[in-house]
DOMI-426703 format. One record per residue (C-alpha): x, y, z. Coordinates in steps of 0.1 Angstrom, whole numbers, always signed. Example, Ala and Ser with C-alpha at 12.3 -4.5 7.8 and 13.67 -1.06 7.14 Angstrom:
BEGIN
ATOM:+123:-45:+78
ATOM:+137:-11:+71
//
This chain:
BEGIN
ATOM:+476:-145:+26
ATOM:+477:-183:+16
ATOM:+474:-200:+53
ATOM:+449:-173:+64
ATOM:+426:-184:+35
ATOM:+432:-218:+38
ATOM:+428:-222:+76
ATOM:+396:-207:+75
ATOM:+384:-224:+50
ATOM:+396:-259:+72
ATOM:+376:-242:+99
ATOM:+347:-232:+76
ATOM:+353:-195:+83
ATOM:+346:-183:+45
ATOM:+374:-167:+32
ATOM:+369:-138:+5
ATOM:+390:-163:-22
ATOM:+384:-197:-31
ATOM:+416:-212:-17
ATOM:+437:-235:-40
ATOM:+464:-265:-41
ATOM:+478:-287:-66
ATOM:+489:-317:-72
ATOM:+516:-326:-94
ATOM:+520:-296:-112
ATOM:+555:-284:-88
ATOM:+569:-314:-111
ATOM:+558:-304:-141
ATOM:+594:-279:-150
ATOM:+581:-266:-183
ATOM:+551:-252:-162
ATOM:+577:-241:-134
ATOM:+598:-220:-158
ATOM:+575:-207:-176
ATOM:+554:-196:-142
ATOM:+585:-186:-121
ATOM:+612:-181:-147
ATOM:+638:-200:-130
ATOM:+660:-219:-159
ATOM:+649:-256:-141
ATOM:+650:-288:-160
ATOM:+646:-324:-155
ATOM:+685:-328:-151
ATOM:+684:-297:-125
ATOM:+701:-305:-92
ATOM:+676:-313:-66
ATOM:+683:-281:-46
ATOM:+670:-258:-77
ATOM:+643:-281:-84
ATOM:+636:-276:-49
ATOM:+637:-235:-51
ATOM:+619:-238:-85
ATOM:+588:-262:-74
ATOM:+583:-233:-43
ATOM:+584:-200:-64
ATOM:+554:-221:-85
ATOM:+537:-226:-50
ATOM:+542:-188:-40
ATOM:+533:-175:-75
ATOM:+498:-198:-76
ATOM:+493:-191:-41
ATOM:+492:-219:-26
ATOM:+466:-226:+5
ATOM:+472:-261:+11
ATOM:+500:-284:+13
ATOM:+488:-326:+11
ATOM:+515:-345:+30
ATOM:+513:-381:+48
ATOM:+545:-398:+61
ATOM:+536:-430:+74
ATOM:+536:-452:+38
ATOM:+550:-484:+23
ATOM:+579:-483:+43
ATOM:+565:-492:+76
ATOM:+565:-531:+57
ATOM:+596:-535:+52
ATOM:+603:-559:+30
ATOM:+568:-575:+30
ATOM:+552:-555:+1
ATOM:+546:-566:-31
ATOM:+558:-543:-62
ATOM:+535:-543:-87
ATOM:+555:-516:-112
ATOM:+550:-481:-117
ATOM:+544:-468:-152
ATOM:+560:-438:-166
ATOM:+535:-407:-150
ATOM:+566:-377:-136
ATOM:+583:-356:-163
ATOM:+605:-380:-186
ATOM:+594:-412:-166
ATOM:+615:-412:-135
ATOM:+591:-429:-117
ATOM:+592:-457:-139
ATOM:+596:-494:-124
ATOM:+596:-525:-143
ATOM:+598:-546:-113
ATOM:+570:-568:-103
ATOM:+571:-596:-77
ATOM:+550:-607:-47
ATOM:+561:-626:-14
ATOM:+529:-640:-15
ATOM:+519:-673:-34
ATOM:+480:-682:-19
ATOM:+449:-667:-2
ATOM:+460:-686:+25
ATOM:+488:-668:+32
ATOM:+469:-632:+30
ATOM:+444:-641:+50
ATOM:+465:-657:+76
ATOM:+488:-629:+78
ATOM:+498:-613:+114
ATOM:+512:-584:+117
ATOM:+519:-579:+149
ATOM:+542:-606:+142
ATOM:+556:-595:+112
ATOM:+562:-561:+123
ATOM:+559:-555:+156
ATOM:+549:-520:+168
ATOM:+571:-490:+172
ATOM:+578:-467:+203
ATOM:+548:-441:+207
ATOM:+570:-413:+217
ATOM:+590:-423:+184
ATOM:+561:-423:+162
ATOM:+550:-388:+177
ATOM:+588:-376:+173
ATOM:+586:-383:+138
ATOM:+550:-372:+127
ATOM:+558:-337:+147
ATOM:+589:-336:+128
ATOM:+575:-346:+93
ATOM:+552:-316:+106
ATOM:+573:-289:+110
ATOM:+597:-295:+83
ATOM:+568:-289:+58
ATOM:+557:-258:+77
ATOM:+598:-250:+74
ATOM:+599:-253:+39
ATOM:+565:-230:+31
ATOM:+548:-215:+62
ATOM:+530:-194:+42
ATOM:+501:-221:+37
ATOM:+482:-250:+59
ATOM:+507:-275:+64
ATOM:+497:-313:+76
ATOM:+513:-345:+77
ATOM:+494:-381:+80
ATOM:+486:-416:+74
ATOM:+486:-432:+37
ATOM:+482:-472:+43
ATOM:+450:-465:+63
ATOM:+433:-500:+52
ATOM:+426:-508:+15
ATOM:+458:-488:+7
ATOM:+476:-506:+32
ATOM:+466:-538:+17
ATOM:+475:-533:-17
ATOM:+509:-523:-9
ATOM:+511:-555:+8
ATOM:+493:-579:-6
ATOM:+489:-567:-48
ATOM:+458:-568:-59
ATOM:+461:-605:-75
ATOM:+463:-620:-40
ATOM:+443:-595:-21
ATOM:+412:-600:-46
ATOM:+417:-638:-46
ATOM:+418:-639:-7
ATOM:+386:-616:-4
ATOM:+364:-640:-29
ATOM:+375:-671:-11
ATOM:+367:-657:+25
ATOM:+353:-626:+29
ATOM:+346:-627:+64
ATOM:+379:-642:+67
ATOM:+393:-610:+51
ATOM:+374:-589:+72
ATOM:+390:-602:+108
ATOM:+418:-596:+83
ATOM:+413:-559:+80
ATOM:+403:-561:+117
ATOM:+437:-573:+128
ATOM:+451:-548:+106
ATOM:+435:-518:+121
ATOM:+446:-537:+151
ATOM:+479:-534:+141
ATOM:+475:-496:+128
ATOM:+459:-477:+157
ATOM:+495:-472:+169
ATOM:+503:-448:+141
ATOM:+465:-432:+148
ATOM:+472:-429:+183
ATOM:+507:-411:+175
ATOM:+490:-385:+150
ATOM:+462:-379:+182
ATOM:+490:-371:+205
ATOM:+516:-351:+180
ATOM:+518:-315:+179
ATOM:+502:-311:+146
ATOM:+471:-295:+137
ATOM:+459:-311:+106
ATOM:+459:-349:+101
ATOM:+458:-360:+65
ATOM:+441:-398:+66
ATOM:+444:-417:+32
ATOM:+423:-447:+15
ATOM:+422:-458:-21
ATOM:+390:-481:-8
ATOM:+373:-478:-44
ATOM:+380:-476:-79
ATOM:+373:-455:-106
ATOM:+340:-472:-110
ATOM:+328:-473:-72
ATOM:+332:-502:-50
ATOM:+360:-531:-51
ATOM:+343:-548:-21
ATOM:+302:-554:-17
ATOM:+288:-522:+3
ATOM:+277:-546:+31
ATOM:+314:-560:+37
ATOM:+327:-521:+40
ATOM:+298:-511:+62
ATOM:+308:-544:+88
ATOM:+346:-539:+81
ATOM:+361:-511:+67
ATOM:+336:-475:+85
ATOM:+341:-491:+115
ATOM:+376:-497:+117
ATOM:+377:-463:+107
ATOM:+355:-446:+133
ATOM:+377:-461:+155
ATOM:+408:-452:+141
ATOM:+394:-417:+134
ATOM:+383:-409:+172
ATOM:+415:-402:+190
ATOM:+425:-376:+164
ATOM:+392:-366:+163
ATOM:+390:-357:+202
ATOM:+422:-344:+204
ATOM:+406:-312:+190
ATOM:+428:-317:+154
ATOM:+413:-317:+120
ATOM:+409:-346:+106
ATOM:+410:-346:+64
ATOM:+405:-380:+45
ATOM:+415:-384:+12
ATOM:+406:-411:-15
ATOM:+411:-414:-55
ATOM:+383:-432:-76
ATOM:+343:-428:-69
ATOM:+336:-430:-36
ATOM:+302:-414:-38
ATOM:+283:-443:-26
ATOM:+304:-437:+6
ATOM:+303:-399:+14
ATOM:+279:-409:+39
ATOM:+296:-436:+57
ATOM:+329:-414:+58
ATOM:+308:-387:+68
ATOM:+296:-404:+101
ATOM:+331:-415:+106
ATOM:+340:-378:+122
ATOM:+362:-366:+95
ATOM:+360:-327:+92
ATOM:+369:-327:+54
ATOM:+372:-346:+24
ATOM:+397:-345:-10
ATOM:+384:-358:-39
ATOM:+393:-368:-75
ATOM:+365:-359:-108
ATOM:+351:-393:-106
ATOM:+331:-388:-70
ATOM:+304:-365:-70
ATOM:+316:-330:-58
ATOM:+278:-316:-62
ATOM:+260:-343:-43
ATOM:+288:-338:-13
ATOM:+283:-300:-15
ATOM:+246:-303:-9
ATOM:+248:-327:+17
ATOM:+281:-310:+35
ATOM:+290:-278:+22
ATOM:+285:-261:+50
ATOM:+298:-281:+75
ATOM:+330:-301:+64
ATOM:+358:-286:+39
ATOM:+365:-302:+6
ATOM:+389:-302:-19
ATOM:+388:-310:-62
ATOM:+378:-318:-80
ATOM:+387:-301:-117
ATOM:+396:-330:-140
ATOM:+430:-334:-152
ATOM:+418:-351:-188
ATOM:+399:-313:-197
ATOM:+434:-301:-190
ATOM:+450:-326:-213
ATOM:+430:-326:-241
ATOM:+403:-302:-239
ATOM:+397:-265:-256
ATOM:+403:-237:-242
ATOM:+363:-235:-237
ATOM:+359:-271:-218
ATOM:+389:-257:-196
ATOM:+373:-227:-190
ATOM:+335:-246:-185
ATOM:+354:-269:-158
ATOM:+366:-244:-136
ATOM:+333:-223:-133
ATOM:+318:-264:-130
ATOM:+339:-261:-99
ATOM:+332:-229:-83
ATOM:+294:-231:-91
ATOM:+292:-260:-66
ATOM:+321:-250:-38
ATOM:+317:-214:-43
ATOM:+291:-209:-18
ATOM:+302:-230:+9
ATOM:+327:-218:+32
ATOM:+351:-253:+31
ATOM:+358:-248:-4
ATOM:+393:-255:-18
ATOM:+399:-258:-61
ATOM:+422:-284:-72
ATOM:+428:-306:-106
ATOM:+412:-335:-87
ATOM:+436:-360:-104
ATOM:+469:-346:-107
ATOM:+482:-318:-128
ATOM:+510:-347:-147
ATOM:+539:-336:-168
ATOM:+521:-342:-200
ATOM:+499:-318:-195
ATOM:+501:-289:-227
ATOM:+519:-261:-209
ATOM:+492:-235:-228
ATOM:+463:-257:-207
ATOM:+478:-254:-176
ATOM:+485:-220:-173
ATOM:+446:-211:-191
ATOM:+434:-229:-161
ATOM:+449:-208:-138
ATOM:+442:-180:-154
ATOM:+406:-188:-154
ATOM:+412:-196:-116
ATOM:+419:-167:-107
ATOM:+395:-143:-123
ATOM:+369:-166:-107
ATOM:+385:-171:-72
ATOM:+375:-139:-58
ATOM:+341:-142:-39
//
């Protein structure tokens, strides 16, 4: 059964499958029919979508469930909106919006959030994660359900600052910006402290802290700054006996190290970091999820599909964290053929 695989592979108990999840793909109705055969569209009303999206998750056998509930919203009306371009099936997501409160470093840098925000009621905060908790588990208890943190840091910033203003106020101060991201984590540990005392047994942690290409920031100012604000941040969830997953897109191989000695017990990963070098170094002590690319899916043969998934298993396959996932989202434009020949080819090479 889906949570019994995916909880022991959390727990590095290896299961005989390779578990699975996906992102994405739930949205992706021309998949959803075709997979589940329920008549679901774009226009469908939200309750069938709803159905349809969880017969795909029952068919593919879902294992694991990514969920965070502590985002943007927690800002108020202090984040900047830098758009969204069209990426869900026929570009509902789409914003052409785009301002930002903020006008000069010197208001970044300044910034005080305990101020602006203020902090929220623990026994709130662990209401609300506990509850975020079990209505996931309510909605499909048949795989490893979480909930968690999105705005850890670099993420956090973003959403608040842009990355105009953010960039411009680290290269005019960095160690400015770094008491910056100190006050910030300041500011944070109430939401960490809430997930260390909820009744929830996996904590998803989330930090877009590189790009596609590796670092934003030099190594050195992560290494004062950002690991250990994270250690800390880490530690209560950490000894509270919970398991602790961290999650961040771009290349962040340069880093599995330093997130490493943070404590975390697994890691989810897109193509661009480097899923063999974290196997050899980890396999057999933290779980880890990806990291199939999305772009083989999009545009590649039937062959590159098929050479992607065995890429996959011939690193994870032998180590008993293992979970497969297109790394980078399974997106609506994905050919329909594509996405169902990698699941196919899943599945024949799931079994251990």
């Amino acid at each position: 059964m889906s949570y019994q695989d995916g909880w022991a592979a959390i727990n590095l108990d290896m299961p005989p499958r390779v578990p699975r999840t996906e992102y994405s793909v739930t949205n992706h109705w021309e998949v959803v029919r075709a997979v589940t055969g329920v008549d679901v569209t774009l226009d469908s009303p939200p309750d069938l979508k709803a159905k349809a999206a969880l017969a795909l998750e029952h068919a593919w056998n879902f294992d694991f469930r990514w969920s965070i509930w502590v985002h943007r919203a927690e800002f108020r009306d202090k984040f900047t909106d830098m758009g969204h371009a069209d990426y869900a099936a026929g570009g509902v997501d789409r914003r052409d919006t785009v301002f930002c409160p903020y006008t000069d470093p010197e208001q970044v840098l300044s910034f005080d959030f305990e101020r602006e925000f203020g902090r929220r009621p623990h026994a709130e905060l662990v209401r609300v994660t506990e509850e975020r908790y079990r209505a996931n588990c309510a909605t499909n208890p048949d795989a490893v359900n979480m909930t968690g943190i999105y705005i850890t840091l670099i993420s956090g910033f973003t959403y608040l600052f842009g990355w105009d203003m953010q960039l411009l106020a680290a290269g005019t101060d960095p160690e400015r910006f770094g008491q910056l991201a100190n006050r910030y984590c300041d500011w944070m540990e109430q939401y960490f402290q809430a997930m260390a005392d909820a009744d929830v047994p996996v904590i998803m942690i989330h930090d877009d802290f590189v790009w596609n290409e590796g670092a934003i920031y030099h190594p050195d100012w992560y290494r004062k700054y950002a690991f250990p604000n994270y250690k800390r941040l880490f530690a209560p969830i950490i000894e509270s006996g919970k398991k602790l997953i961290f999650t961040a897109d771009g290349n962040y191989t340069a880093f599995i190290d330093d997130i490493a000695a943070c404590g975390v017990h697994g890691f989810v990963l897109e193509p661009c970091t480097d899923m063999a070098y974290l196997a050899a170094r980890y396999g057999k002590t933290h779980s880890f999820v990806g990291n199939a690319d999305c772009r083989v899916l999009l545009s590649g043969s039937r062959a590159q599909i098929r050479a992607e998934v065995e890429r996959c298993m011939a690193i994870g396959k032998q180590c008993p964290g293992f979970i497969m996932a297109v790394g980078n989202h399974i997106p609506a434009n994905t050919p329909v053929d594509n996405v169902l020949y990698y699941n196919e080819v899943y599945e024949e090479l799931s079994r251990r």
